[in-house]
Backbone as numpy.savetxt, mean C-alpha at the origin, in Angstrom:
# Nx Ny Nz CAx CAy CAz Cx Cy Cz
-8.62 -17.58 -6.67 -9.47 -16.38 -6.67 -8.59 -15.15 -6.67
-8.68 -14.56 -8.02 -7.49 -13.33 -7.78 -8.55 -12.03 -7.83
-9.86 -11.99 -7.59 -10.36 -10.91 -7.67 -9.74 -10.06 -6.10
-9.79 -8.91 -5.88 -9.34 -8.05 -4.88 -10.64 -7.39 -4.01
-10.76 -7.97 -3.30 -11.73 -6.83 -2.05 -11.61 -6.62 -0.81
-11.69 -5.23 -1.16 -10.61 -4.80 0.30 -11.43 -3.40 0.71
-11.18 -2.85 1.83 -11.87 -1.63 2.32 -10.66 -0.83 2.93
-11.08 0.69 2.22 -9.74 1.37 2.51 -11.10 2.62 3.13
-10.77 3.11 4.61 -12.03 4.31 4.82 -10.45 5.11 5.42
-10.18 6.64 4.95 -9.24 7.36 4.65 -9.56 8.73 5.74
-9.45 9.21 6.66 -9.74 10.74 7.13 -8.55 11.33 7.33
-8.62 12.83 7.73 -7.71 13.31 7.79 -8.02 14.32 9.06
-7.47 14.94 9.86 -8.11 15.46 10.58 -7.12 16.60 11.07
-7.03 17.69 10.87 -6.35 18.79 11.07 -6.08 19.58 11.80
-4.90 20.46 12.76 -4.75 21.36 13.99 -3.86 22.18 13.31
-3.54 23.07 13.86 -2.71 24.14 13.58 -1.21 23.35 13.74
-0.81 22.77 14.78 0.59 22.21 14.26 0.64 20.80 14.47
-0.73 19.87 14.37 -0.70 18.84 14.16 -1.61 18.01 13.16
-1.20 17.00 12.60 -1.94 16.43 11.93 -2.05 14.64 11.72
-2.83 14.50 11.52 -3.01 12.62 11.36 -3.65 12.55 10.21
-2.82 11.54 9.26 -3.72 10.66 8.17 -4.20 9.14 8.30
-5.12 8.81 8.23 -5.42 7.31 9.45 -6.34 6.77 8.27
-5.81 5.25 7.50 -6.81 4.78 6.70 -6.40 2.97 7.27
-7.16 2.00 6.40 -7.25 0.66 6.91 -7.59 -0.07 5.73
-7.54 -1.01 5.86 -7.77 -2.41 4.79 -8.43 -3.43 5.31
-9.53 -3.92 5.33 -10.41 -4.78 5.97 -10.68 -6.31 4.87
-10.19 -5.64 3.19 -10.63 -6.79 2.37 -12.83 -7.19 2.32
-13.05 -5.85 2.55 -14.59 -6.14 2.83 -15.31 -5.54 1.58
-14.64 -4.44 0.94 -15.08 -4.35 -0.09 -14.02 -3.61 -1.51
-14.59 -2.92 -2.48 -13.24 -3.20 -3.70 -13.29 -1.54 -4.17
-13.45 -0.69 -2.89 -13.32 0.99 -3.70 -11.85 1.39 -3.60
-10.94 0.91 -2.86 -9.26 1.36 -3.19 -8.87 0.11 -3.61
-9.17 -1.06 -4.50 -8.58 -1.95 -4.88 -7.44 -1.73 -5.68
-7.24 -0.77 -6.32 -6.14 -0.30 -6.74 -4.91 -0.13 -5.69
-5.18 -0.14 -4.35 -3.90 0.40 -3.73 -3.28 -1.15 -3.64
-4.09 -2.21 -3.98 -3.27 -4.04 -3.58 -3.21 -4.33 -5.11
-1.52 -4.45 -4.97 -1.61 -5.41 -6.71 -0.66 -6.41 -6.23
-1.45 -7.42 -6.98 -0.72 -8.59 -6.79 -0.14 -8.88 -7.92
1.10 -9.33 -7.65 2.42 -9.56 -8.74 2.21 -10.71 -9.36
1.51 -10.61 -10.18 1.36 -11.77 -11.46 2.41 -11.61 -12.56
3.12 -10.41 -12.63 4.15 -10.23 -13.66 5.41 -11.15 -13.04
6.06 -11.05 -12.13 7.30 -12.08 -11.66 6.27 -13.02 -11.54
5.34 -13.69 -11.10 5.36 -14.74 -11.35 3.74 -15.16 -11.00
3.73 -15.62 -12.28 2.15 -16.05 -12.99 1.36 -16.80 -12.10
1.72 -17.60 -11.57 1.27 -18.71 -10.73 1.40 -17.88 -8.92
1.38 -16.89 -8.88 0.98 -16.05 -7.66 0.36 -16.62 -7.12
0.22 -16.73 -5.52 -0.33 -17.54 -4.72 -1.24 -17.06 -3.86
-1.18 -15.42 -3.87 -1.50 -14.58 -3.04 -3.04 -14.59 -3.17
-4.03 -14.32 -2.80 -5.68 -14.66 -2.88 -6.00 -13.25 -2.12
-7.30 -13.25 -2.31 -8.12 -12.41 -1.27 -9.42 -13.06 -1.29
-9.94 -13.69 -0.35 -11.32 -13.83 -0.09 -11.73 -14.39 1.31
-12.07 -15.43 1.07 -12.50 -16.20 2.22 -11.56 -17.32 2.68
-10.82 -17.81 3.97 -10.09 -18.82 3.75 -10.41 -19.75 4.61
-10.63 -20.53 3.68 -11.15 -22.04 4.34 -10.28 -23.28 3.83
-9.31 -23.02 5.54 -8.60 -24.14 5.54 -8.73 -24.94 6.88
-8.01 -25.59 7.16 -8.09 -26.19 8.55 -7.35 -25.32 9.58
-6.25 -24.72 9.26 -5.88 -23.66 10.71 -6.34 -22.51 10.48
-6.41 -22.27 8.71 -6.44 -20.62 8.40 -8.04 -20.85 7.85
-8.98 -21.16 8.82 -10.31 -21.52 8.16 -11.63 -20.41 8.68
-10.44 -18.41 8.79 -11.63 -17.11 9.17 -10.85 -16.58 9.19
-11.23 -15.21 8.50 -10.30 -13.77 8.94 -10.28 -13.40 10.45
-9.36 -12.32 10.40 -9.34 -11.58 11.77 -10.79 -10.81 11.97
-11.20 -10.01 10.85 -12.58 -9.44 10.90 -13.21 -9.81 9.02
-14.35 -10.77 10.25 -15.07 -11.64 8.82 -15.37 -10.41 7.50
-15.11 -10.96 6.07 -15.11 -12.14 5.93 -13.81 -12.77 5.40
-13.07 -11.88 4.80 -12.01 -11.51 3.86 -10.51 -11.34 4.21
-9.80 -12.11 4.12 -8.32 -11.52 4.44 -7.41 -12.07 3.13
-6.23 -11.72 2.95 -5.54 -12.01 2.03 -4.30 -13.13 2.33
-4.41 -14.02 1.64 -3.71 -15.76 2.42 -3.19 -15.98 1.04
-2.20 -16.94 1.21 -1.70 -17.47 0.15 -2.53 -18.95 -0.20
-2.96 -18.53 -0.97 -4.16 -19.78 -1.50 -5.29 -19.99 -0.54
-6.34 -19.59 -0.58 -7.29 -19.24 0.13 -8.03 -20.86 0.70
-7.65 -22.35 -0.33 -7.94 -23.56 -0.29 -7.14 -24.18 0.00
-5.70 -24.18 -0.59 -4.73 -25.16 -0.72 -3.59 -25.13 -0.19
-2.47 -26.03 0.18 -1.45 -25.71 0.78 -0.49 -24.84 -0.01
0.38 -24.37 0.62 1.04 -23.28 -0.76 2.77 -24.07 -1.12
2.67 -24.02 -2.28 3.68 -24.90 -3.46 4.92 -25.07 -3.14
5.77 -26.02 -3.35 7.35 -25.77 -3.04 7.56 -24.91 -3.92
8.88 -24.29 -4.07 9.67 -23.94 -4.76 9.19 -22.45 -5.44
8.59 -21.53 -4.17 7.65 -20.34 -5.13 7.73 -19.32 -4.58
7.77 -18.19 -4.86 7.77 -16.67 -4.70 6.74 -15.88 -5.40
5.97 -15.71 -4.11 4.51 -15.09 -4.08 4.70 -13.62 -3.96
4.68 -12.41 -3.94 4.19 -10.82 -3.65 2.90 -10.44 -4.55
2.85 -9.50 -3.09 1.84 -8.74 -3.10 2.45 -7.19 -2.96
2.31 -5.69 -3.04 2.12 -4.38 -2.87 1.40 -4.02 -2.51
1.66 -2.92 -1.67 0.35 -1.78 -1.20 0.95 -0.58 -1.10
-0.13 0.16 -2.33 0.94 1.29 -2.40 -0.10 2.54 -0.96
0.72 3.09 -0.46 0.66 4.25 0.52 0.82 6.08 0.00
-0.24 6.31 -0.34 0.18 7.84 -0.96 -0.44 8.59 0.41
0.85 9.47 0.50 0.74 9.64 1.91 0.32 11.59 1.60
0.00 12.08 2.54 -0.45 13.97 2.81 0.39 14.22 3.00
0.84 15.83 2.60 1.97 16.36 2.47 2.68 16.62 4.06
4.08 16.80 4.12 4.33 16.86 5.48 4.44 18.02 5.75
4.33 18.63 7.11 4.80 19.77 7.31 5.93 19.78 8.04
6.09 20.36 10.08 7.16 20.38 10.69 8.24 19.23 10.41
7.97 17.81 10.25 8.63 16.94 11.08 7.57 15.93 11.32
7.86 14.87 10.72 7.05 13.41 10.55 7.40 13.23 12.15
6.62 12.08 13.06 6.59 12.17 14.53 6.18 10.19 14.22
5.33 9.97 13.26 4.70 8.75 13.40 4.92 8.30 12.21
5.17 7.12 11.58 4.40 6.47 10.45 4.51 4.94 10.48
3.29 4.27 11.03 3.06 3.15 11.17 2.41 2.34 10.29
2.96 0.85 10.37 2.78 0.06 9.57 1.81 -1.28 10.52
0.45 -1.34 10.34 -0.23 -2.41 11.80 -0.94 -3.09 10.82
-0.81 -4.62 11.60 -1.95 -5.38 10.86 -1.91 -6.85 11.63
-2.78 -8.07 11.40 -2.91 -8.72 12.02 -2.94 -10.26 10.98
-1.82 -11.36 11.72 -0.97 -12.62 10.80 -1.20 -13.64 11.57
-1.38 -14.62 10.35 -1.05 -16.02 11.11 0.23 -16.70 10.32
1.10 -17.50 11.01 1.72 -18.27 9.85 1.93 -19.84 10.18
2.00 -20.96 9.22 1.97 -22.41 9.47 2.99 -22.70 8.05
4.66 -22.75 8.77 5.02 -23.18 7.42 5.97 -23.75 8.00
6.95 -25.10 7.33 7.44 -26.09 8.02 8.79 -25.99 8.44
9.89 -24.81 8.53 10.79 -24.84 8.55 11.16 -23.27 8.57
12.33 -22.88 9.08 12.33 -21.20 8.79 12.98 -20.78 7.56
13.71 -22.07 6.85 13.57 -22.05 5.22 11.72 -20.78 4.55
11.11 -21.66 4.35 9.83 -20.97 4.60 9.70 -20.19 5.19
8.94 -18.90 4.65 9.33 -17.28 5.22 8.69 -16.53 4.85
8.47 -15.42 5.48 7.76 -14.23 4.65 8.80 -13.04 4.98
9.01 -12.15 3.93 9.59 -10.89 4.11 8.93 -9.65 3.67
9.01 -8.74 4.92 8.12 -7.73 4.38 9.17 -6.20 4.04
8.71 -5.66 2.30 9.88 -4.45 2.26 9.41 -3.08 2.58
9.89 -2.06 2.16 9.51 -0.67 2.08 10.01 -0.10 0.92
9.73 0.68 0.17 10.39 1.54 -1.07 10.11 2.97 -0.96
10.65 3.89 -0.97 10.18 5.52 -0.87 10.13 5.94 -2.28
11.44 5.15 -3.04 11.53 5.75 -4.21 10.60 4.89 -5.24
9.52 4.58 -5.43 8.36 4.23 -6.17 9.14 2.68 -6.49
9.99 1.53 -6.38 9.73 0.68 -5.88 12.01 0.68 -6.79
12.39 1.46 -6.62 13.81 1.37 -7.33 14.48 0.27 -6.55
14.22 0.55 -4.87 15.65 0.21 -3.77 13.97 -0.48 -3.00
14.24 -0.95 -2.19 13.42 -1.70 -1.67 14.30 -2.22 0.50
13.76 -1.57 1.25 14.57 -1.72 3.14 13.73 -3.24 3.08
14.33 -4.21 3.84 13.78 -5.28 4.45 13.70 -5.00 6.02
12.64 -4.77 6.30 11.92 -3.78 7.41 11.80 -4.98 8.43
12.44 -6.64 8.48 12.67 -7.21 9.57 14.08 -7.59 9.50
15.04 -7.19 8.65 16.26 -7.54 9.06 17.38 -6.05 8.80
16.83 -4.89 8.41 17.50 -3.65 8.51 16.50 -2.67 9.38
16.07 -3.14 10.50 15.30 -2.23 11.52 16.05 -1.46 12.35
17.15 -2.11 12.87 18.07 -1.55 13.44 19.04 -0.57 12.58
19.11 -0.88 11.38 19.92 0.13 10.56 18.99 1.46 10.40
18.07 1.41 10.71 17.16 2.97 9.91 16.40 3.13 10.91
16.98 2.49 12.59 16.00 2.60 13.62 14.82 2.62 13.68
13.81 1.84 13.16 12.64 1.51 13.21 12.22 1.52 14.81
11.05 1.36 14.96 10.72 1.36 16.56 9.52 0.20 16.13
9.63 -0.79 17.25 8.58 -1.96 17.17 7.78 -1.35 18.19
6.72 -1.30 17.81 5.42 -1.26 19.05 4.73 -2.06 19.91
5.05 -3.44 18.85 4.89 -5.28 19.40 6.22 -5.66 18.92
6.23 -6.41 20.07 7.48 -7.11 19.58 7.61 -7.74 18.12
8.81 -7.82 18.09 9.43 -7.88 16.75 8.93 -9.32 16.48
8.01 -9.94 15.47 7.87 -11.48 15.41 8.65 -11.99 14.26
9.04 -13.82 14.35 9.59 -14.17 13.30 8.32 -14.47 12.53
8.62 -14.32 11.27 7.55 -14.63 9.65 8.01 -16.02 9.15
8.09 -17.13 10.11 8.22 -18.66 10.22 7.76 -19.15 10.71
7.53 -20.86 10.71 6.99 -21.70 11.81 5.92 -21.54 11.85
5.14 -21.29 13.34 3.94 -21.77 13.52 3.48 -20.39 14.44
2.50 -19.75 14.34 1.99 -18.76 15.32 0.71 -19.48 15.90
0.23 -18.79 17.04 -0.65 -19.78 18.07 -1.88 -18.45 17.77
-2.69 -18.58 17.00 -4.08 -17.73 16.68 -3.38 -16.18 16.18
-3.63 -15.44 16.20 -3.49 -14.53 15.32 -2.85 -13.20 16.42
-1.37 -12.86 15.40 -0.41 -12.56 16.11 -0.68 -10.61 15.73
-0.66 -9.94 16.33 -0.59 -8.94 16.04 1.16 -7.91 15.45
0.96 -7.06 14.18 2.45 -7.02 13.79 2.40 -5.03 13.79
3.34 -4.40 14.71 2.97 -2.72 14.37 4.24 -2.30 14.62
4.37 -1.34 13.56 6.32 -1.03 13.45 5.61 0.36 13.41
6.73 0.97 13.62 6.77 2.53 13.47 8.53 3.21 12.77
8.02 3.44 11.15 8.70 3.54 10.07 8.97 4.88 9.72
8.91 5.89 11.26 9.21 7.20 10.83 10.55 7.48 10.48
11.71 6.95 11.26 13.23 7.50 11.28 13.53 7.27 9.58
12.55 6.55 8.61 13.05 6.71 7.06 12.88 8.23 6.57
11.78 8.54 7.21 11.60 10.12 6.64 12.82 11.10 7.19
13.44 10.68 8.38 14.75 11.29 8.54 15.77 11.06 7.89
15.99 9.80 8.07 17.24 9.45 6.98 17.37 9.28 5.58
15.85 9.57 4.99 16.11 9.59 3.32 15.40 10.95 3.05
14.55 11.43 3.90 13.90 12.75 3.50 12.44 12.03 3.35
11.92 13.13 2.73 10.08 13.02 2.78 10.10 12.48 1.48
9.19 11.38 1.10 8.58 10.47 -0.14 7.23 10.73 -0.06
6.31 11.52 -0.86 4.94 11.42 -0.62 3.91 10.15 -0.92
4.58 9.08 -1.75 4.37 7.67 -2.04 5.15 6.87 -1.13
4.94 5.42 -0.68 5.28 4.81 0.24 4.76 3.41 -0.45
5.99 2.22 -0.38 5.18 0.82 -1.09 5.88 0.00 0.10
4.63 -1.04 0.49 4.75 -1.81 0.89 4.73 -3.33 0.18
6.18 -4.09 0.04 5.93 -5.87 -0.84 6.06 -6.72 0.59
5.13 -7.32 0.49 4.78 -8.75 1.36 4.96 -9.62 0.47
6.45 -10.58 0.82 6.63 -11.89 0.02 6.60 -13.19 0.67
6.16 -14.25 -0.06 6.43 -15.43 1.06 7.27 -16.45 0.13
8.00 -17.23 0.70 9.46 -17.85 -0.42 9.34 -19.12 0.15
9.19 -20.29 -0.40 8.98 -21.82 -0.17 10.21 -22.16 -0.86
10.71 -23.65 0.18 12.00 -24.28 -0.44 11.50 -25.01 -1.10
11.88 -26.31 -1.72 11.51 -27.33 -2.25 10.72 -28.61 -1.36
10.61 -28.51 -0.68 10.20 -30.17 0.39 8.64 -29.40 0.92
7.68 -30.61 0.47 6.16 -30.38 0.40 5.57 -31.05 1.80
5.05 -30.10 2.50 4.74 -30.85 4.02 3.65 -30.11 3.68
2.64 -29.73 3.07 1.21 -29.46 3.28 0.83 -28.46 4.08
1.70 -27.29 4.17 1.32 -26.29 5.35 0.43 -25.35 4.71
0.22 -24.03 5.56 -0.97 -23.11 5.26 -0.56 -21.90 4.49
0.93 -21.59 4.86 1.75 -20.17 4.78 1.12 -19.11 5.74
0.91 -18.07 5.28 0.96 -17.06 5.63 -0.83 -15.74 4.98
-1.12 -16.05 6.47 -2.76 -15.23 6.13 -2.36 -13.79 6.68
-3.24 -12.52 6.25 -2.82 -11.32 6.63 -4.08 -11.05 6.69
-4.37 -9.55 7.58 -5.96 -9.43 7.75 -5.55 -7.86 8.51
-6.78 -6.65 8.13 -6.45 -5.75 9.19 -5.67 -5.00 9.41
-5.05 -4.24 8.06 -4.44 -3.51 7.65 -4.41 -1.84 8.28
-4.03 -1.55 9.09 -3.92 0.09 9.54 -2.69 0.58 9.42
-3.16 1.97 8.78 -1.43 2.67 8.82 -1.49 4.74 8.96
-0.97 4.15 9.59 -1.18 5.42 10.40 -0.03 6.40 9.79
-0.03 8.33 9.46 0.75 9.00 9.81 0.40 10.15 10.95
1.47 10.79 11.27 1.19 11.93 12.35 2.14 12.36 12.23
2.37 13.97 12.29 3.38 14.63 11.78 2.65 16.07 12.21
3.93 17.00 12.86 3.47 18.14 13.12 3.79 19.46 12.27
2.87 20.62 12.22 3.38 21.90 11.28 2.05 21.29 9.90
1.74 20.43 9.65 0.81 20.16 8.55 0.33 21.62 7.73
0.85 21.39 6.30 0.31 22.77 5.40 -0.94 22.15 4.66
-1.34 21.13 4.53 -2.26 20.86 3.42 -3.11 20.25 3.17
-4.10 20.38 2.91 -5.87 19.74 3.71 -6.29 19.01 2.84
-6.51 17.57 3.05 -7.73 16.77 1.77 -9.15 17.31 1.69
-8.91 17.60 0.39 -10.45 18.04 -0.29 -10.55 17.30 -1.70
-11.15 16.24 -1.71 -11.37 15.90 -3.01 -12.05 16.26 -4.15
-12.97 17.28 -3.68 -13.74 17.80 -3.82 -13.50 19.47 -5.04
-11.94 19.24 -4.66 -11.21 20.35 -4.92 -10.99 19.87 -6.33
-11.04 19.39 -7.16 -10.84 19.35 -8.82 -11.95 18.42 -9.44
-12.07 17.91 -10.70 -12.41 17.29 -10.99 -11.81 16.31 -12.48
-12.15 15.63 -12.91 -11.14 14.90 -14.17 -12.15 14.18 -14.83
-11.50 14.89 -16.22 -12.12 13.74 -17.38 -11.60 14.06 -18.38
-11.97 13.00 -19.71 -13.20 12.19 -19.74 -12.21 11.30 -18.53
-13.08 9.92 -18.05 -12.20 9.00 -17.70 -13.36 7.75 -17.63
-13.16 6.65 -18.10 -12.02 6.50 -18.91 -11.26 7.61 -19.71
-10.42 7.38 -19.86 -9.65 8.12 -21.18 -8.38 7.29 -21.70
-8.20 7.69 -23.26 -7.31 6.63 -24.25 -6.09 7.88 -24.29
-6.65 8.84 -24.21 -5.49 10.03 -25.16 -5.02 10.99 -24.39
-5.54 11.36 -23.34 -5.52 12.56 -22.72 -6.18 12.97 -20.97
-5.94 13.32 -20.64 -7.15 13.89 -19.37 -6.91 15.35 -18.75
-7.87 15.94 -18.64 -8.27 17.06 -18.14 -8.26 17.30 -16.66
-8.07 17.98 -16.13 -8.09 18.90 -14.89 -9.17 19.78 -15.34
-10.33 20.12 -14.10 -10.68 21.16 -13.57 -10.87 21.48 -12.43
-10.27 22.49 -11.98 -10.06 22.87 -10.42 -11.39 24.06 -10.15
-11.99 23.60 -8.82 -13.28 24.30 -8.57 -12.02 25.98 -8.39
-11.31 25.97 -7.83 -10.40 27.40 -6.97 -9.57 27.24 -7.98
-8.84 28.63 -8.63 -7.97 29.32 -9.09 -6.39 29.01 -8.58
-5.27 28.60 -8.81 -4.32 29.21 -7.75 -2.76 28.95 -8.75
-2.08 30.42 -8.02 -1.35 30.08 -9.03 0.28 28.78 -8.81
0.18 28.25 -7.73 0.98 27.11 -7.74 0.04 26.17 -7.66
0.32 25.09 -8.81 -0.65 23.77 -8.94 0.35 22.65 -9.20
0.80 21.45 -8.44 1.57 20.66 -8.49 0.77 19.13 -9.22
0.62 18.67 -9.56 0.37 17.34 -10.03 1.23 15.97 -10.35
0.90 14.94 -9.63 1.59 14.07 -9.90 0.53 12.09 -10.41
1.00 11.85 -11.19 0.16 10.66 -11.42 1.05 9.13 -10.93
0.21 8.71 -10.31 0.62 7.06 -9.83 0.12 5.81 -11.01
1.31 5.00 -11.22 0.08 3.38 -11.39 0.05 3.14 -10.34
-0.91 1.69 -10.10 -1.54 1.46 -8.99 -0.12 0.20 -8.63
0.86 0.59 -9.34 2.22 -0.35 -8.29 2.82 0.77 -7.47
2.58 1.82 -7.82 3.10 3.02 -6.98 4.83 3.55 -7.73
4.51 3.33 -9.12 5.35 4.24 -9.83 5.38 5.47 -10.15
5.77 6.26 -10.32 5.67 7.93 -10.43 5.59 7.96 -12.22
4.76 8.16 -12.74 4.50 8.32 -14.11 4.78 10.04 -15.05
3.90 10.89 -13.69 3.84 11.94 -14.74 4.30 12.78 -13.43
4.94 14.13 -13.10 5.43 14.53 -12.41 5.63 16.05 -13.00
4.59 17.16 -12.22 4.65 18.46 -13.02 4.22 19.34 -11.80
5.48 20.40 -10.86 5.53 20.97 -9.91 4.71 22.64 -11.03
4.91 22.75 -12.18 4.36 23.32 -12.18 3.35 23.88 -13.40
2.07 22.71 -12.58 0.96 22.76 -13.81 0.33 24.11 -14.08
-0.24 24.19 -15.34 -0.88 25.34 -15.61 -1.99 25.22 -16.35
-2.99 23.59 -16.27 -3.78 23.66 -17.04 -4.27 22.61 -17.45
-2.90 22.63 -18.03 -2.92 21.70 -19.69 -3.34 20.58 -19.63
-3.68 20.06 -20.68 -4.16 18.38 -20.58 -3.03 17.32 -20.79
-3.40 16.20 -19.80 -2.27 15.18 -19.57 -2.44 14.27 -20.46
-0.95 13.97 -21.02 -1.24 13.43 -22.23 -1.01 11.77 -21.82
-1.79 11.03 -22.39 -1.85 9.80 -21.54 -1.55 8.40 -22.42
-1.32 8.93 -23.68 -1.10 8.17 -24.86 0.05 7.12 -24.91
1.09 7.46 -23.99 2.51 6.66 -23.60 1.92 5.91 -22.52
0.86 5.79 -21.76 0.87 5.17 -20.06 0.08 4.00 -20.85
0.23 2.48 -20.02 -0.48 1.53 -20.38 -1.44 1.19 -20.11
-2.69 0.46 -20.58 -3.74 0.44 -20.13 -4.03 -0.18 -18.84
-4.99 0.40 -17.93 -4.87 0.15 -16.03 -5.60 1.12 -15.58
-5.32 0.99 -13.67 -5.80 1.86 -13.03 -4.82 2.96 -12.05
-4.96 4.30 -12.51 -4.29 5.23 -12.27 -4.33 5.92 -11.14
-3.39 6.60 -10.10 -3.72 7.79 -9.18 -3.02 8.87 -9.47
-4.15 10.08 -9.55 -3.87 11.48 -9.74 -3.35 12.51 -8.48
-2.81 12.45 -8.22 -2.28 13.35 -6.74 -2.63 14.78 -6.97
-3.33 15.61 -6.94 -3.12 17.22 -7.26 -3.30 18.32 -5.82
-2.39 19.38 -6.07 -1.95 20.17 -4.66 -1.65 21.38 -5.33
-2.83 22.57 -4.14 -1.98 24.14 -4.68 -1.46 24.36 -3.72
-0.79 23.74 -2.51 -0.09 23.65 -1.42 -0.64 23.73 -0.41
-1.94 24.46 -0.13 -3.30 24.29 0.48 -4.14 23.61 0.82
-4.43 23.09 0.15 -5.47 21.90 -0.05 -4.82 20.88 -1.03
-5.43 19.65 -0.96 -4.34 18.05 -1.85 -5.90 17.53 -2.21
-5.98 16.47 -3.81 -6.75 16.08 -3.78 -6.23 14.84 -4.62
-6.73 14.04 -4.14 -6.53 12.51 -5.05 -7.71 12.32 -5.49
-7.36 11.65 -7.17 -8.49 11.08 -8.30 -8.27 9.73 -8.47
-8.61 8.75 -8.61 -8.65 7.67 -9.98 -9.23 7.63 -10.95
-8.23 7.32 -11.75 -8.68 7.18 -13.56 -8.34 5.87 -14.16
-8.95 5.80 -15.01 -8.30 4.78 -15.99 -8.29 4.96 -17.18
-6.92 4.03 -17.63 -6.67 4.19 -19.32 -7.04 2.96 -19.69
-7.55 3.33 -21.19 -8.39 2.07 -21.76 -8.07 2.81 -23.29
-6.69 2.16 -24.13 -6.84 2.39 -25.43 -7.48 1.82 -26.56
């Protein structure tokens, strides 16, 4: 089952020198399905699922009905390398990032610590890639739960919450953020479950905040669109930044300083797109799609 349903509910909530962006993944229904792509390009036979899992240990989500497991029926394969992404487009920063957490809730049943899951980070839209359980200590990560191994056997459902701010110190501010969840099987077939995920929260908080979600603040079309797409902004202003995502969290189109014009869309491949747009004031995200 490779269809995707997932629930992403997004607020933002604003102070004079503080701010929080607070969204989640429940897998309950499919309006940010674009932010989970599962890597069928490395490798076809992807193992990764989203639905219901009915197995004998992994046989219910954390919150019914939906979580994302590697094979939602079957044991998962020798000899295979499964990912998944989630891309994170994060609100602009102001003073000094304070928080940025990564929470969610795992089981794992796999026969050896051969068998594994590794989870990465990318700032730069997926170039360099931190392994965020074995370079934590290099980029000072802060665990909030203890640090768990992604082997063996967990006893009911383990809770996992890092706090991934010290990257915004040591590489600077990325307004995109990707998360790859991989799981890597040796060769020797013992019938295990792998690795179920469920309950996705990710938190930022950061103080000095300049820039307010209003989606409300532009609008786009046609969309679909084959050739082109339009901007119209309800407000005037004369700095307008725009940036477009695929839904792997690549940086496609990149223009600090728009004035209008229509985006020409004729080079991007057919898919589902994110529009980032900011007059430094207010930020608004679109989805589009190209269909040539």
């Amino acid at each position: 089952m490779k269809k995707i349903l997932l629930l992403m509910s997004l607020t933002l909530t604003v102070a004079t020198s503080f701010g929080q962006s607070y969204w989640n993944i429940n897998f309950e229904d499919t309006y940010y399905l674009d932010r989970v792509w599962i890597d069928t390009v490395s490798n076809p036979n992807n193992t990764w699922q989203i639905g219901t899992p009915d197995k004998i240990i992994f046989n219910s989500a954390h919150s019914p009905t939906h979580a994302i497991v590697t094979d939602t029926l079957h044991p998962y394969p020798v000899n295979d390398t499964s990912s998944f992404i989630i891309t994170h487009i994060r609100a602009p920063l102001g003073g000094g990032n304070t928080v940025l957490l990564l929470d969610f809730y795992f089981q794992m049943n796999t026969d050896t610590l051969t068998d594994h899951g590794i989870i990465e980070a990318s700032i730069d839209h997926g170039i360099t890639w931190i392994n965020l359980m074995t370079e934590d200590s290099t980029y000072q990560l802060w665990w909030i739960e203890p640090k768990p191994i992604l082997s063996g056997n967990t006893i009911g459902w383990t809770h996992f919450s890092l706090n991934l701010a010290a990257l915004t110190y040591v590489f600077g501010y990325s307004d995109t953020l990707l998360y790859r969840f991989t799981f890597v099987s040796d060769g020797i077939q013992t019938n295990k479950e792998g690795w179920i995920i469920d309950d996705f929260t990710f938190n930022d908080y950061w103080e000095g905040i300049q820039e307010i979600q209003n989606n409300d603040l532009i609008s786009i079309f046609p969309n679909p669109t084959s050739d082109g797409l339009t901007i119209h902004g309800t407000n005037a202003s004369s700095t307008q930044i725009v940036h477009v995502f695929k839904n792997t969290g690549q940086l496609v189109y990149n223009n600090s300083n728009f004035q209008g014009e229509r985006i020409d869309t004729r080079q991007l491949s057919n898919g589902i797109y994110l529009l980032k747009y900011s007059d430094t004031k207010y930020f608004s995200i679109k989805k589009f799609v190209v269909n040539h």
